[in-house]
N, CA, C and O atoms as CSV, one atom per row, in Angstrom:
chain,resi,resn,atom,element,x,y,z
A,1,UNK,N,N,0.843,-1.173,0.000
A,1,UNK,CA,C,0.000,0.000,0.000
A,1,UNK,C,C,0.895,1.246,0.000
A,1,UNK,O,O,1.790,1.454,0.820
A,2,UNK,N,N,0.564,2.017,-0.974
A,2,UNK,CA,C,1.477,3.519,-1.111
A,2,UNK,C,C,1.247,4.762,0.060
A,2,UNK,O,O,0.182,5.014,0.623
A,3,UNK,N,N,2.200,5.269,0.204
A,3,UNK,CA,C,1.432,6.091,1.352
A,3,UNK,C,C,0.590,7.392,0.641
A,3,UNK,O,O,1.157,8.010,-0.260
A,4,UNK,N,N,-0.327,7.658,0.930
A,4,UNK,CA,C,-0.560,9.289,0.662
A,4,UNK,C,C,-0.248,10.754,0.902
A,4,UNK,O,O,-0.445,11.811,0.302
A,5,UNK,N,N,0.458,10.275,2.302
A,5,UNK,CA,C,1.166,12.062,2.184
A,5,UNK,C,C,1.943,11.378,3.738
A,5,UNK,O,O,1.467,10.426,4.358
A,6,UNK,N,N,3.167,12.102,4.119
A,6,UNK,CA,C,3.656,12.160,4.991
A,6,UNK,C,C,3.013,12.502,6.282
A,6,UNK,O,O,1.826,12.587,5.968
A,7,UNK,N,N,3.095,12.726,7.445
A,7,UNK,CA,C,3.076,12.994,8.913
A,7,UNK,C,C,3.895,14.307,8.900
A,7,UNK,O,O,3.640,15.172,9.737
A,8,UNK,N,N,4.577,14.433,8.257
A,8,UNK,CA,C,5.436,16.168,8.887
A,8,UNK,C,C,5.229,16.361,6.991
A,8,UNK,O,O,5.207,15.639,5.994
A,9,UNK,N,N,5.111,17.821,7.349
A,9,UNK,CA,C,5.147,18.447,5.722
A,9,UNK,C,C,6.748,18.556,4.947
A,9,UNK,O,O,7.896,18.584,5.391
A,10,UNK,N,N,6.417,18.580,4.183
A,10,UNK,CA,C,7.867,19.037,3.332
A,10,UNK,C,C,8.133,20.174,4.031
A,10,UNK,O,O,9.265,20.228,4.512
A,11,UNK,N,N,7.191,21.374,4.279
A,11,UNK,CA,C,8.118,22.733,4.730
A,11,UNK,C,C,8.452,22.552,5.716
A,11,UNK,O,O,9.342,23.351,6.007
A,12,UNK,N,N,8.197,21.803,6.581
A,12,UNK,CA,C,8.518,21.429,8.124
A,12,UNK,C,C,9.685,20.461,7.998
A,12,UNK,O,O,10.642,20.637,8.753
A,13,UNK,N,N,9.704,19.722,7.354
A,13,UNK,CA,C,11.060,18.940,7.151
A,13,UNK,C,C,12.107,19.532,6.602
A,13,UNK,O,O,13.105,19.034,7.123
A,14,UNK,N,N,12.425,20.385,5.775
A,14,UNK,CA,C,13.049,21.106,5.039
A,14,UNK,C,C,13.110,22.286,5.977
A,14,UNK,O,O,14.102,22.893,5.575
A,15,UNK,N,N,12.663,22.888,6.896
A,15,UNK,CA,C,13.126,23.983,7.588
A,15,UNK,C,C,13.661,23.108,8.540
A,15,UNK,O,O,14.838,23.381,8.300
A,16,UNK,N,N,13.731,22.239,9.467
A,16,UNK,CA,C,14.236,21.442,9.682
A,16,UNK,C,C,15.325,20.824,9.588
A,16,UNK,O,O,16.171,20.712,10.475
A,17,UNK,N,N,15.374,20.238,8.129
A,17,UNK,CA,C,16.672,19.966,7.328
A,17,UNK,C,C,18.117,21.126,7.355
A,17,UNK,O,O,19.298,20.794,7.261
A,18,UNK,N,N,17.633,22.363,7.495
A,18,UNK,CA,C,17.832,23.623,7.371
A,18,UNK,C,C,19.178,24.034,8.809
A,18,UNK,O,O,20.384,24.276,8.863
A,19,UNK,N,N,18.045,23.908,9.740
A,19,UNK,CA,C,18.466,23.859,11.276
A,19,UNK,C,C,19.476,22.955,11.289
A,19,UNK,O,O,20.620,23.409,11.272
A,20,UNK,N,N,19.352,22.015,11.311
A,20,UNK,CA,C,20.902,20.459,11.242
A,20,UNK,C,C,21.285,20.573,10.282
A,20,UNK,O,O,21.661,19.504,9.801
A,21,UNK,N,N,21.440,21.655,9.487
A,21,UNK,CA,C,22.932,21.908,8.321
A,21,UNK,C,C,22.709,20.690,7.239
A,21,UNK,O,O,23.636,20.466,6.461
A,22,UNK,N,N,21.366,19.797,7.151
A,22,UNK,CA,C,21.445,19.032,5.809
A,22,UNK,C,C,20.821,19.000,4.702
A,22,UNK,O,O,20.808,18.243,3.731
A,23,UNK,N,N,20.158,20.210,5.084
A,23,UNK,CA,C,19.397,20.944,4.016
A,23,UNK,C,C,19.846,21.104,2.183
A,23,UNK,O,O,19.003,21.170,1.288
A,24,UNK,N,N,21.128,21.134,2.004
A,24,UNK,CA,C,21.854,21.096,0.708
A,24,UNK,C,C,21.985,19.851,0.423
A,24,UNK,O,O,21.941,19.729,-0.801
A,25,UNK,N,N,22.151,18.667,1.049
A,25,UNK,CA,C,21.969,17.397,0.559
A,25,UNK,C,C,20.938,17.008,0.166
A,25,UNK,O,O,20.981,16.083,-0.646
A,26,UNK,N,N,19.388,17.638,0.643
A,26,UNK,CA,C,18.309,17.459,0.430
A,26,UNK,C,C,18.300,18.049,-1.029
A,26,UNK,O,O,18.189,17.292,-1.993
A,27,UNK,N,N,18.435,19.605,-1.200
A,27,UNK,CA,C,18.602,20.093,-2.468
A,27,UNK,C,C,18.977,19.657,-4.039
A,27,UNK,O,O,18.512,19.779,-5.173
A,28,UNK,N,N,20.338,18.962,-3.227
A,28,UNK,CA,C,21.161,18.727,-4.499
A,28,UNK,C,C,20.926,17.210,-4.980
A,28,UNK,O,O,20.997,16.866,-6.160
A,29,UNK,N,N,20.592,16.218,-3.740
A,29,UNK,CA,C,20.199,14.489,-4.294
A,29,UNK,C,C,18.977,14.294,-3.817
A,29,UNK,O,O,18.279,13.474,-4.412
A,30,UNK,N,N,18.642,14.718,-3.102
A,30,UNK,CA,C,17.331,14.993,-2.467
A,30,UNK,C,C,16.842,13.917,-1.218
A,30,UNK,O,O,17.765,13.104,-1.257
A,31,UNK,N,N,16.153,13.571,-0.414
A,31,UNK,CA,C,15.616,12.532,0.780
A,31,UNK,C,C,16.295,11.587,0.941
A,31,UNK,O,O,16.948,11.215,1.916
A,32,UNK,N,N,16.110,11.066,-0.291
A,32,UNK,CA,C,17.286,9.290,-0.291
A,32,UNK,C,C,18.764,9.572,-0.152
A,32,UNK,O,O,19.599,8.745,-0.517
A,33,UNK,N,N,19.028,10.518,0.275
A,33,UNK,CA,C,20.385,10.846,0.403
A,33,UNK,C,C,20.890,11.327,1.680
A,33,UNK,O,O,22.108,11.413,1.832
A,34,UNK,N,N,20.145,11.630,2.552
A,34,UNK,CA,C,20.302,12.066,3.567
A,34,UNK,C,C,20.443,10.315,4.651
A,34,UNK,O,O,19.801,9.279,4.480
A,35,UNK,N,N,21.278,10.554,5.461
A,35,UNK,CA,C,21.935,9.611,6.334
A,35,UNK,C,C,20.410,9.461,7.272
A,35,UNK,O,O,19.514,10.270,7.516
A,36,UNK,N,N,20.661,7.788,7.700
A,36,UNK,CA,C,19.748,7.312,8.389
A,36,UNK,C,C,19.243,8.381,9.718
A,36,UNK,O,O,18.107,8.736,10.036
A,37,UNK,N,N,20.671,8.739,10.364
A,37,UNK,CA,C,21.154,8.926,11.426
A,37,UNK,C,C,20.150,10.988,11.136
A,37,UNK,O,O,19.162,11.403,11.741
A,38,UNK,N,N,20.753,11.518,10.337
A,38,UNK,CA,C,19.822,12.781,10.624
A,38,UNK,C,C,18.732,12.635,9.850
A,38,UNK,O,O,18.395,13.799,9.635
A,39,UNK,N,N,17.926,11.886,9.265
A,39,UNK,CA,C,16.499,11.622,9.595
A,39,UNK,C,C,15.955,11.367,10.383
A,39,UNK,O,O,14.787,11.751,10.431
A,40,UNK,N,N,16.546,10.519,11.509
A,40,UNK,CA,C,16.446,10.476,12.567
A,40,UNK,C,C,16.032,11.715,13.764
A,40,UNK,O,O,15.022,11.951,14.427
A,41,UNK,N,N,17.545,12.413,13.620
A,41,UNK,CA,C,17.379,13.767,14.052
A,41,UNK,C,C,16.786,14.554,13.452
A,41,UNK,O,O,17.121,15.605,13.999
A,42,UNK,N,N,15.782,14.917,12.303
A,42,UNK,CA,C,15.079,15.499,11.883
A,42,UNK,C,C,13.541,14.861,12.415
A,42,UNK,O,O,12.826,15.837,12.637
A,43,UNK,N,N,12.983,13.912,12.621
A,43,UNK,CA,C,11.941,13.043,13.183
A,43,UNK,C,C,11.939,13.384,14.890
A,43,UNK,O,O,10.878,13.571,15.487
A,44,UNK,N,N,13.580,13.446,15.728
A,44,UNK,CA,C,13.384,13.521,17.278
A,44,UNK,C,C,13.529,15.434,17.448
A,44,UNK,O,O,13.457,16.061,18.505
A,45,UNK,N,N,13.739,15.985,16.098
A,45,UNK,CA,C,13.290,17.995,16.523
A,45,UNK,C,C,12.038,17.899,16.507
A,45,UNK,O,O,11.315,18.436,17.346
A,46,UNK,N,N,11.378,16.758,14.941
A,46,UNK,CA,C,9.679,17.307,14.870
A,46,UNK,C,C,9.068,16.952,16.145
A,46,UNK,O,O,8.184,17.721,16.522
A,47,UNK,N,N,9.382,15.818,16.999
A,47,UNK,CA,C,8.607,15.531,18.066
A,47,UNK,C,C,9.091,16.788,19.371
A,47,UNK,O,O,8.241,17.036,20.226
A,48,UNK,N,N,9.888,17.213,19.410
A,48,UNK,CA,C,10.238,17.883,20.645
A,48,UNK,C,C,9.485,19.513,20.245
A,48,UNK,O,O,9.004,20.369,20.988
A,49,UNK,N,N,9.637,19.461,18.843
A,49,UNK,CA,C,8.598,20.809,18.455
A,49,UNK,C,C,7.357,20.542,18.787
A,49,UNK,O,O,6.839,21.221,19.673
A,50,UNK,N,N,6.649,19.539,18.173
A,50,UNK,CA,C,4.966,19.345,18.634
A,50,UNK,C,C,4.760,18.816,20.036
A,50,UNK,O,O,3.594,18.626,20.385
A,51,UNK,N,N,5.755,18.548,20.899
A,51,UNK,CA,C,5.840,18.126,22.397
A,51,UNK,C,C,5.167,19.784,22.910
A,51,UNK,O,O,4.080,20.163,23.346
A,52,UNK,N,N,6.301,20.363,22.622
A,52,UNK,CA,C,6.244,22.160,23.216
A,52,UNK,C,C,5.263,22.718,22.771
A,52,UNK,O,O,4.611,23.404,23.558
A,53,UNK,N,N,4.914,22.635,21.647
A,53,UNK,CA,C,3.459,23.336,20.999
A,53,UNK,C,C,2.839,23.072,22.266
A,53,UNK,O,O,2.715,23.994,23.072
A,54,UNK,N,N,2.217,21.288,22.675
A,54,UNK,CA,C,1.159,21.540,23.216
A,54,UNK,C,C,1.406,21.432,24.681
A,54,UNK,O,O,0.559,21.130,25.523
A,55,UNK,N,N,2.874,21.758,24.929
A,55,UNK,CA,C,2.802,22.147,26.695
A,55,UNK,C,C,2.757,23.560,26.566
A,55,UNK,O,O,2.884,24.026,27.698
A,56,UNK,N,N,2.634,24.472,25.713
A,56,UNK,CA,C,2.332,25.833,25.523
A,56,UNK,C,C,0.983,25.800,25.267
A,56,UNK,O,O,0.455,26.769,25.813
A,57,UNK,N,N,-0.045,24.910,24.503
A,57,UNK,CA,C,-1.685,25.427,24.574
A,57,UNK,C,C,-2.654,25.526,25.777
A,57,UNK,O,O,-3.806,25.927,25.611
């Protein structure tokens, strides 16, 4: 089964990508190129961002 859309947006991953400096690897080969290891760390910012969102609502 194909997925239909991600859990975090492209602009959220990519600003993201941005923050941990791997943002130009994304650019230039794009997703499949980026190391297991900072997808990773791009997946444990999105959770610590939407953690804080909602200890701030």
């Amino acid at each position: 089964m194909a997925r239909n859309r991600g859990i975090i947006s492209e602009r959220l991953k990519e600003e993201i990508a941005k923050e941990l400096g791997v943002y130009n690897t994304v650019a230039s080969e794009g997703w499949g190129s980026v190391t297991s290891r900072d997808c990773g760390n791009i997946v444990k910012k999105a959770i610590e961002m939407a953690e804080r969102n909602l200890e701030n609502r």
